[in-house]
DOSE-472138 format. One record per residue (C-alpha): x, y, z negated; residue number from 0; residue in one letter. Coordinates in steps of 0.5 Angstrom, whole numbers, padded with zeros to 4 digits. Last residue first. Example, Ala and Ser with C-alpha at 12.3 -4.5 7.8 and 13.67 -1.06 7.14 Angstrom:
BEGIN
SITE     xx     yy     zz  resi  resn
SITE   0027  -0002  -0014     1     s
SITE   0025  -0009  -0016     0     a
END
This chain:
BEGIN
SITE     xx     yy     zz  resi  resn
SITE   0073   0034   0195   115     x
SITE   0080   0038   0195   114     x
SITE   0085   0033   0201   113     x
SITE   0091   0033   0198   112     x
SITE   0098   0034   0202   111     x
SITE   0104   0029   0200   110     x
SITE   0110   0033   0201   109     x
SITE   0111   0035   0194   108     x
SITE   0109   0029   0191   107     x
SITE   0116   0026   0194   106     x
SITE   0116   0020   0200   105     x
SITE   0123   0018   0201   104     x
SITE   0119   0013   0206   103     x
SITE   0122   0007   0201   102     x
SITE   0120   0011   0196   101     x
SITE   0113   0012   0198   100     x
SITE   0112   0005   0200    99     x
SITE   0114   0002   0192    98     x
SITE   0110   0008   0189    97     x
SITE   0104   0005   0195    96     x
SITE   0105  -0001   0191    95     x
SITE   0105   0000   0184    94     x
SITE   0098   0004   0186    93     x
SITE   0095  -0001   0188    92     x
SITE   0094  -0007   0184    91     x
SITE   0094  -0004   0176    90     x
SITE   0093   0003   0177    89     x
SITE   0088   0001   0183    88     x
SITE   0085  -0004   0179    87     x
SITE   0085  -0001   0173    86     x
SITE   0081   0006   0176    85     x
SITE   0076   0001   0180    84     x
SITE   0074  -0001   0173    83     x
SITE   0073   0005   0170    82     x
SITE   0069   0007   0176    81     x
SITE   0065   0001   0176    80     x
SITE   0063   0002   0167    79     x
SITE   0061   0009   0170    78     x
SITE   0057   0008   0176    77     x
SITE   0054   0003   0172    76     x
SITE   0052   0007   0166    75     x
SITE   0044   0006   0167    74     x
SITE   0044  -0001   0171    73     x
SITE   0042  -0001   0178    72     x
SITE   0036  -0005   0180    71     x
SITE   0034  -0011   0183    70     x
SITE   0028  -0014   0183    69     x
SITE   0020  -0012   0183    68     x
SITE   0018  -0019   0180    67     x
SITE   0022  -0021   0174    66     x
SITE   0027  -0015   0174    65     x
SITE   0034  -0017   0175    64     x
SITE   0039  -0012   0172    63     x
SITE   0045  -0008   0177    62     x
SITE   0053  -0007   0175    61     x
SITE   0054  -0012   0170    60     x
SITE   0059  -0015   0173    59     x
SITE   0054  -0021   0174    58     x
SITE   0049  -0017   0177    57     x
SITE   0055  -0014   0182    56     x
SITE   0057  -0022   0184    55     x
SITE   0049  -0024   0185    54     x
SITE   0048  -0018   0189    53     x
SITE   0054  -0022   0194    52     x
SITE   0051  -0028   0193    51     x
SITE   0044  -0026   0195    50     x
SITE   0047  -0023   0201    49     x
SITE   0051  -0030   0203    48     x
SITE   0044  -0033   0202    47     x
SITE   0041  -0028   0207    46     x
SITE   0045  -0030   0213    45     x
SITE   0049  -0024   0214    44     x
SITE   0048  -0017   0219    43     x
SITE   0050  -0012   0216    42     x
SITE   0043  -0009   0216    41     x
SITE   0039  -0014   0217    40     x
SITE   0042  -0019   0211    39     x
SITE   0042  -0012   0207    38     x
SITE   0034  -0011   0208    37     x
SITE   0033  -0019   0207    36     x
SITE   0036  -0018   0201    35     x
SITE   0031  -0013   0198    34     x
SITE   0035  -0006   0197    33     x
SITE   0037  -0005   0190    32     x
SITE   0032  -0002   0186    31     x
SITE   0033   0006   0182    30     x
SITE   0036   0007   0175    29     x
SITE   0042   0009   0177    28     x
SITE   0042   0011   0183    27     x
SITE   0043   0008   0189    26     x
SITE   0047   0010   0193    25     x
SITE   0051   0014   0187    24     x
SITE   0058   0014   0191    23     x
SITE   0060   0009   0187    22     x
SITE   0054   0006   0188    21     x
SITE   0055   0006   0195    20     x
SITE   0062   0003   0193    19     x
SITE   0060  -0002   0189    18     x
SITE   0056  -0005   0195    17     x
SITE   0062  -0005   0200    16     x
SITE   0065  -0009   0194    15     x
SITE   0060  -0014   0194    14     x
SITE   0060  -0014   0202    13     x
SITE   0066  -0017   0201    12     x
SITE   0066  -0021   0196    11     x
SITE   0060  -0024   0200    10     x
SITE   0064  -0025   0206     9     x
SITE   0071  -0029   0202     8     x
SITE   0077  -0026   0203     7     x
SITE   0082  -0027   0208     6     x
SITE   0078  -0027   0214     5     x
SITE   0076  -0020   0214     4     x
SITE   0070  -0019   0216     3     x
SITE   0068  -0013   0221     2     x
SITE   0061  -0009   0221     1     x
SITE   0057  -0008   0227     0     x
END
């Protein structure tokens, strides 16, 4: 069963863990979306919450309603994603771990890179 965290909305939630399966190519550009009662089974949400979640990434312009047949991942949605992750990492996160880093005493050279 999927956790929640309390401190931001579901549909947020569940519209980032679908970002990230499109990161990952899931599905690919060009391909349908699973229906919303599929997500609502699978992560166990009421389809309101769902549609709101597929609402957010077709917003993002991730992803093109397709009068009948539904929703479908966008050509260059994978990379105007990336792009945008990359800027919020930059731009949130990053300077957040430098600062623990440093406070550990942490430097590069001891940090080990897992090679995908």
């Amino acid at each position: 069963m999927p956790t929640w965290d309390d401190r931001q909305p579901i549909y947020r939630q569940l519209a980032d863990r679908l970002a990230g399966a499109l990161l990952d190519g899931d599905p690919p550009e060009g391909e349908p979306m699973p229906s919303v009662r599929a997500l609502a089974a699978q992560y166990m949400l009421n389809p309101l919450t769902v549609g709101r979640a597929l609402q957010a990434l077709t917003d993002d312009g991730l992803l093109d309603n397709r009068r009948g047949l539904g929703l479908f991942v966008r050509a260059g949605a994978r990379d105007k994603l990336r792009s945008l992750e990359r800027q919020r990492f930059l731009e949130q996160e990053w300077p957040q771990l430098r600062t623990k880093l440093r406070r550990l005493g942490l430097h590069m050279d001891e940090l080990q890179w897992e090679q995908a």
